[in-house]
N, C-alpha and C positions, 0 to 999 in steps of 0.2 A: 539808678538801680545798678548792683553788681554783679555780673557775667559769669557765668559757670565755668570753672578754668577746667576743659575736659582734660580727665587724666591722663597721666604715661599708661600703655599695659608692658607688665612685666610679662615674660614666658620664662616659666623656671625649665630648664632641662628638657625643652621639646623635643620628641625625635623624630617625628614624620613631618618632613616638608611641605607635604599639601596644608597640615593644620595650619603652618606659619603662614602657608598664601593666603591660607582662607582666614588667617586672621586680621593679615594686613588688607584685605576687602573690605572684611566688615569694618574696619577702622575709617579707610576712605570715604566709603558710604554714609558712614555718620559723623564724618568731620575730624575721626580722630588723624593726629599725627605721630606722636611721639611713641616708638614703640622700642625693649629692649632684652632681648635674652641674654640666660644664666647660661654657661656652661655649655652654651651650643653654637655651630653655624649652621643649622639647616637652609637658615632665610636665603645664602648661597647655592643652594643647588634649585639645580636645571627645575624640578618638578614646584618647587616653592614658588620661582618667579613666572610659571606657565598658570596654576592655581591663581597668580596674584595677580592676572592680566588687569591693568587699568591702577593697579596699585602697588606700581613695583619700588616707586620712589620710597614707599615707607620702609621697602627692606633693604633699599640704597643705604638709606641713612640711619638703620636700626643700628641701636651700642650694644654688645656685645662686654657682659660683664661676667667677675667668676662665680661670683656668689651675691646670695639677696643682699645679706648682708656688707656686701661693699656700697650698696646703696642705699640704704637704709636713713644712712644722715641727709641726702638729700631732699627729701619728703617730710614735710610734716605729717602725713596721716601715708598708712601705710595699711590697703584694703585687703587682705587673703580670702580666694575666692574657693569653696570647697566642694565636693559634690553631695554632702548628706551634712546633718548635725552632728556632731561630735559628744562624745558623751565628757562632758565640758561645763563649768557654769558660763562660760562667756556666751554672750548674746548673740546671735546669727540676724542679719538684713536680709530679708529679700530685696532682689534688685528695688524696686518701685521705694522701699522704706530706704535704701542706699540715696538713692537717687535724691530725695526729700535732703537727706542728711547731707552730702555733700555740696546741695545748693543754699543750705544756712552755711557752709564753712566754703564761701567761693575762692574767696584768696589767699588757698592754703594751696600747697604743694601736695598736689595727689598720685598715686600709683596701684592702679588694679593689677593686683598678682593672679598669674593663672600658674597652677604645679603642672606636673607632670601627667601626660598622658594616662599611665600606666598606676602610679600611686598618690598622685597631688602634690600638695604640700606636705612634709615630712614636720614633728613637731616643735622643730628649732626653727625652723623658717616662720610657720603659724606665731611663734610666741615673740618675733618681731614687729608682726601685723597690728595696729591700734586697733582695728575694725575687722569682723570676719563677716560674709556673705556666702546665701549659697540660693539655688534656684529651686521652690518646692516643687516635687513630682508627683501626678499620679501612678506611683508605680513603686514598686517593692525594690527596682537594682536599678537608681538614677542612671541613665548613660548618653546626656552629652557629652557630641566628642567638643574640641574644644573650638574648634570654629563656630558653633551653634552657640557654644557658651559665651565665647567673646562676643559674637552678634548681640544676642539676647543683651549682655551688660552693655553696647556700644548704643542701642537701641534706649534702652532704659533712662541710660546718663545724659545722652541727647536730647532726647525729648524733653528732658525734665532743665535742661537750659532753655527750653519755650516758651515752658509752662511756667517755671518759679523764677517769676521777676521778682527774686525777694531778697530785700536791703541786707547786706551782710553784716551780720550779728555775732560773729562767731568770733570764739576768744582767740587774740593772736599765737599763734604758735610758741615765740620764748616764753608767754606768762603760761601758757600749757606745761610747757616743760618745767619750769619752776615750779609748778605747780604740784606736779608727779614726783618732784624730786622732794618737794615737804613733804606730802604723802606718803613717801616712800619710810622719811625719814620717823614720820610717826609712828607707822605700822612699823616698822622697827623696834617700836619702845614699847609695844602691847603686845603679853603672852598669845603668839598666835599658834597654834596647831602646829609641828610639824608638815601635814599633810594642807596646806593653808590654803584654798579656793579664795579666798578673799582678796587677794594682791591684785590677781587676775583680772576678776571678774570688773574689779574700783578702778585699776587705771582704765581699762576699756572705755570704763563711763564717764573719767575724766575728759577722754576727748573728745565728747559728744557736746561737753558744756559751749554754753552762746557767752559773750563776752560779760553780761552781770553778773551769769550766775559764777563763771570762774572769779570772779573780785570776792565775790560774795564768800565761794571755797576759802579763797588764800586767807581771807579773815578767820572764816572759823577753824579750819587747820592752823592759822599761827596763835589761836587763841587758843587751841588744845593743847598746843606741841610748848606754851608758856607756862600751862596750868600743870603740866608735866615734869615740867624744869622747876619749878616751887615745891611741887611734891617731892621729891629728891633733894632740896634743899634743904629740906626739915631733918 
């Protein structure tokens, strides 16, 4: 059986110290390790590493990057975690539905992005993300702060390397991206809308595929993107 590879968490632009301790806790407690922020050193001050007693080594060794996008190639799936739905076609997980998904695709490189305090993720950062997640509430103005959030997903992802002892099935990452890159290239050649939701919403779902059904894609997308190139022949 293959092992739930728990993810990096990103912190896009934290600026309150205690959230960084409280996140490198919650990491510790449920096994994570690898943790890295955007555009910040909070995890160095005094009040982050008192917050993070028992889990200071994770903000020893935290990376310290400029932007999501300078990491973006390291990850094969890349998760943005949000505080409400977006008026969006793309699809939102709840943790527990995350959770499922990431242990059919165990040996893929993953990274839980958490935004900003104050505004989240902004929507260049979100439209790096392959997968979007958010936590439903009862309540009209969600407000976890983000130590409660990271817990809640450290929680989630944990347990669910327990519980889903399940054989990985999931499509390798290069045929993924191959995969997205025909796609891409097809929807290219089809009168789509200026205003197009469909780019979006397709590659999302591309990278949900388990390793048949992507064989299965690249068939029928090279078999449309042929039928394509004859029409234009004529």
């Amino acid at each position: 059986m293959t092992q739930l590879h728990l993810p990096t968490l990103v912190l896009v632009e934290p600026a309150r110290p205690a959230n960084v301790g409280a996140c490198a806790r919650a990491m510790k407690t449920m096994g994570f390790t690898r943790l890295v922020l955007v555009n910040s050193q909070c995890h160095l001050q005094d009040e982050a590493q008192w917050v993070a007693h028992g889990a200071t080594e994770i903000l020893a060794s935290a990376r310290v990057v400029d932007s999501l996008a300078a990491i973006r190639p390291e990850f094969d799936l890349l998760v943005g975690t949000t505080a409400r739905e977006r008026g969006s076609p793309r699809h939102y997980l709840a943790p527990d539905e995350l959770a499922q998904t990431l242990a059919a695709k165990a040996s893929q490189k993953t990274a839980l992005v958490f935004g900003r305090e104050s505004s989240g993720l902004n929507n260049q950062e979100l439209a790096l993300c392959d997968l979007l997640s958010y936590v439903p509430q009862q309540c009209e103005y969600p407000s976890l702060n983000l130590g409660q959030a990271t817990m809640l997903y450290c929680y989630a992802l944990s347990d669910a390397q327990k519980r889903l002892g399940l054989q990985n099935t999931a499509a390798p990452a290069p045929q993924l991206q191959a995969l997205k890159h025909k796609t891409q290239s097809l929807l290219d050649q089809l009168p789509l809308s200026a205003n197009d939701k469909l780019t979006p919403w397709l590659m999302e779902g591309l990278s949900l595929l388990s390793d048949r059904d992507c064989r299965l894609a690249h068939q029928l997308v090279g078999d449309l993107l042929e039928k394509l190139k004859q029409n234009t022949q004529r």
